[in-house]
C-alpha angles and dihedrals in degrees: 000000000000120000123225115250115261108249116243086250095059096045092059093051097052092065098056110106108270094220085062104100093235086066074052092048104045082042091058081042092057094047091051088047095050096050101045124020105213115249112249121229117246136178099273095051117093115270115279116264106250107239125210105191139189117233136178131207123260097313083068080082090061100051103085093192106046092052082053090059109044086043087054090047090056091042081059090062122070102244111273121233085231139343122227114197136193104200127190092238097074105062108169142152092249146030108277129171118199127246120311088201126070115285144152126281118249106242089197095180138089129209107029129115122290088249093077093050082054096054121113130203100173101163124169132301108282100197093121090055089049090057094048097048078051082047098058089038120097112253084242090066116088116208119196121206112215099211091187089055130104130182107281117215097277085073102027102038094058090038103044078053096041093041113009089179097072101204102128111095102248119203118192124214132200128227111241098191146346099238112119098211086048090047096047090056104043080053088051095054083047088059084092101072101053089072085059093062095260118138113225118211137183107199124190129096136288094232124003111182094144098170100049101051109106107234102195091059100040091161087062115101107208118216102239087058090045097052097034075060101046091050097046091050092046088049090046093047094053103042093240100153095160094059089047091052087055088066097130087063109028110040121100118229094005095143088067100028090064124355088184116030103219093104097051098031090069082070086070088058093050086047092051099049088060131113093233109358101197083064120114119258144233109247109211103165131033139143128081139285117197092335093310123113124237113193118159124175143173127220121195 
């Protein structure tokens, strides 16, 4: 009896140390797995929810229950028949997707160990996906494949955690601007492809002051994360896009919560591609990492 090859994917992963909690992490993967097969998702099923989630850099791997969460978060979900992400990290003019042929990830950090410059997500040709974002799209906006561009941590990181298979086609967006009326449309035009079994995510980070966090006291959360959250969670619960898109204005701490938006403005995306954006959500994920908030949430 012959084997089947180990994906590149897999190889990779089987040479990280297995007292490193991301081999935790892939082994607790494997039991879940074992026990249960995820139910695809198939035409007749309900679109999928849009997900705007909150993600960290290398150290996510470390944190044992915060992979847990987001991965349980995906198992919820009937598997998608591909993911298409707008992450934080690919800020451009103009719509861009990355490349539909392989090509290398983007390891966009600097300072961590060897292992996460090692590490592979090589998922399935997403050409089809390509042609359906093209698809929902209208005909006067020009979207430029960079053939030389893999996904960058924003989309990998959360998805090698989330589905360490990697054998969804993933498709990565750019964002275009950081304009709220211009996101939520650009989402809504997006809609589309929920119906089509494509999960629709949004990826940056709740709150991203960096350089204010105090890293001698990580535990610490500090009060400009804590009310940038609360706000953010009032304004969601209540549906109240328009406040949320006053951010600028509105939101409390936001100097410090984010000194650049890119984190926080992939939300819009997530809202837009909503059925009814000024719904509730479904909050998946809360609670805070070194200071920083990471709330993550899904709207139908």
């Amino acid at each position: 009896m012959t084997t089947a090859p180990q994906s590149t994917t897999a190889a990779a992963d089987a040479l990280i140390d297995p007292r490193h909690p991301f081999a935790a992490h892939l082994r607790h993967v494997a039991t879940v797995d074992a026990a249960a097969v995820q139910q695809a998702w198939t035409p007749g099923d309900a679109p999928l929810p849009a997900l705007y989630l909150s993600h960290g850099a290398p150290p996510t791997f470390e944190d044992g229950p915060w992979m847990r969460q987001l991965h349980d978060w995906a198992r919820a979900l009937p598997k998608p028949k591909a993911i298409l992400i707008v992450s934080a990290h690919w800020e451009s003019d103009a719509l861009g997707i990355t490349s539909t042929a392989p090509t290398e990830l983007v390891y966009d950090f600097g300072g961590f160990h060897p292992m996460y410059y090692r590490m592979r997500y090589d998922t399935p040709d997403p050409s089809a996906l390509a042609q359906q974002v093209l698809s929902a799209l209208p005909d006067t906006e020009h979207v430029f494949e960079h053939r030389n561009r893999g996904l960058d941590h924003g989309a990998w990181l959360p998805l090698k955690v989330m589905y360490p298979a990697a054998d969804i086609p993933v498709l990565q967006l750019s964002l275009p601007t950081h304009n709220t009326t211009a996101l939520l449309s650009l989402g809504e035009r997006l809609r589309p492809l929920r119906e089509q079994g494509v999960l629709v995510i949004g990826s940056g980070f709740m709150t991203h002051g960096l350089q204010y966090v105090d890293w001698t006291r990580p535990d610490v959360i500090p009060g400009w994360s804590a009310d940038f959250d609360a706000w953010v969670a009032d304004s969601l619960a209540r549906g109240d896009v328009e406040e949320l898109a006053r951010f600028r204005l509105r939101a409390p701490g936001l100097r410090y919560a984010h000194p650049t938006v890119e984190h926080f403005t992939p939300l819009f995306v997530t809202l837009g591609a909503a059925t009814d954006p000024t719904a509730p959500v479904t909050t998946a994920i809360d609670g805070f990492v070194m200071g920083l908030a990471k709330r993550s949430f899904q709207v139908a």
